[in-house]
Structure formats: C-alpha cells, structure tokens
C-alpha positions as CSV (number, residue, x, y, z in Angstrom):
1,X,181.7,84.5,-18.1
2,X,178.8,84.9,-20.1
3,X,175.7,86.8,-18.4
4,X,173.5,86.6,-21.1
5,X,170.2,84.4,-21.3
6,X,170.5,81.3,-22.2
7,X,166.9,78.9,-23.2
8,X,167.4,75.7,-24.5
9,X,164.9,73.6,-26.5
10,X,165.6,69.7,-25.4
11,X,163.9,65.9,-25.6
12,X,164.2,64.1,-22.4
13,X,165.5,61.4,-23.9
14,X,168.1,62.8,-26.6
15,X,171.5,62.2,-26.0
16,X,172.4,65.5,-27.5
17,X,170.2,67.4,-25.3
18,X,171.9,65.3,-22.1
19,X,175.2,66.0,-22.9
20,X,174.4,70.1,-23.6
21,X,172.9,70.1,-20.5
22,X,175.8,68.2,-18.5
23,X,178.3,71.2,-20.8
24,X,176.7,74.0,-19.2
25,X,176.2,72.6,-15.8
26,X,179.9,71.6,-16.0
27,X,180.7,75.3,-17.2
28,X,178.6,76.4,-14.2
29,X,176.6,78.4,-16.8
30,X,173.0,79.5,-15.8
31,X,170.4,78.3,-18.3
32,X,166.6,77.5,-18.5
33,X,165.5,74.5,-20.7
34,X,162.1,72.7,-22.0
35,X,162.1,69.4,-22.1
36,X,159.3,69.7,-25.1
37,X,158.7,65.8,-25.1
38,X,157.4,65.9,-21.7
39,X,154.8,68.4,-22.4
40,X,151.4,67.9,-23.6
41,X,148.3,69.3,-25.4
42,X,148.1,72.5,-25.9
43,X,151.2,73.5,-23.9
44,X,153.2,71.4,-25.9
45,X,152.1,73.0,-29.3
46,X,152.5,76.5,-27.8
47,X,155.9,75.5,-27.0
48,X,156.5,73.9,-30.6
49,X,155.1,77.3,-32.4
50,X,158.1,79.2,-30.8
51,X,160.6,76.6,-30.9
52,X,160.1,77.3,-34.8
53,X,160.7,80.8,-34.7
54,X,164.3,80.1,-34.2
55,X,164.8,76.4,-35.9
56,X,161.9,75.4,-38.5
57,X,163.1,72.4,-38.9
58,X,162.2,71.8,-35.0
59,X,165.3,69.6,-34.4
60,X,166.8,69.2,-30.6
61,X,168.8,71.0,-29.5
62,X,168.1,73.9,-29.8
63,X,169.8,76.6,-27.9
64,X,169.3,80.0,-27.3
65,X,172.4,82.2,-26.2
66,X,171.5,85.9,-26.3
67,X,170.2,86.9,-29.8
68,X,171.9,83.5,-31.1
69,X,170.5,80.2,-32.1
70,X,172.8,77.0,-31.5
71,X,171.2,74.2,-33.0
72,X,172.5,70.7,-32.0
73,X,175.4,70.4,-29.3
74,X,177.9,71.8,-31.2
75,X,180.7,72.8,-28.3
76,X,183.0,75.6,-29.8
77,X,180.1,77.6,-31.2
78,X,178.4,77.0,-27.5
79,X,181.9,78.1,-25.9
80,X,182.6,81.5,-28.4
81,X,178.5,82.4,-27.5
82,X,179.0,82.2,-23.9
83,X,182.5,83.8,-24.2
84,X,184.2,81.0,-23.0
C-alpha cells in the first residue's frame, strides 16, 4: 500500500470528484482534499493559484499522488500511483 501523500483538488458538487473520493475511501487510502467551490475570497484564489501549478487548465479532479498529477478520475492510473 501506497504511503505516499496524496492532495486532491475537488468541487463539492462534481460527480467525478464524489466517486474519487468514495475510490480511495474504499481502498482505505489516506488522502487530504479541497473542496475549492466551497471556499471563498481570497482563500479561494490562493487555493486556485496552486491548483494551476499542476493542471492550468484548472479542471476537477485533480489529484496529487507523490510527485504525480492525476487529473480527472481516471481508476488504473489512480491504482498503478498508489501501487495498487
């Protein structure tokens, strides 16, 4: 099992998001997320500026596993990062 950090950038409301979330909860994997929509101000564009050091685009989700950036809930790339 993977014991790297894991920080996930995520919309309340996406689908996407729900269902990485529900993956790594159901792989009983450790991870930290933002739920940027839910922010505000100037919190919320701090947050925004580093999401884009890892995904211009800004898109959700967007998952950071170690030194690698998962964008979207794409399963087998999330499995073969956390060494599953």
């Amino acid at each position: 099992m993977s014991e790297k950090e894991i920080n996930m950038y995520t919309l309340s409301t996406c689908s996407h998001c729900k269902a990485t979330k529900k993956f790594m909860s159901d792989c009983n994997v450790k991870y930290d997320f933002i739920d940027v929509d839910l922010l505000e101000g100037e919190e919320q564009r701090a947050i925004i500026d580093d999401l884009k050091k890892y995904n211009p685009r800004c898109s959700f989700p967007t998952i950071i596993i170690g030194d690698r950036v998962i964008v979207g809930f794409k399963e087998d790339e999330i499995r073969e990062a956390l060494g599953l």
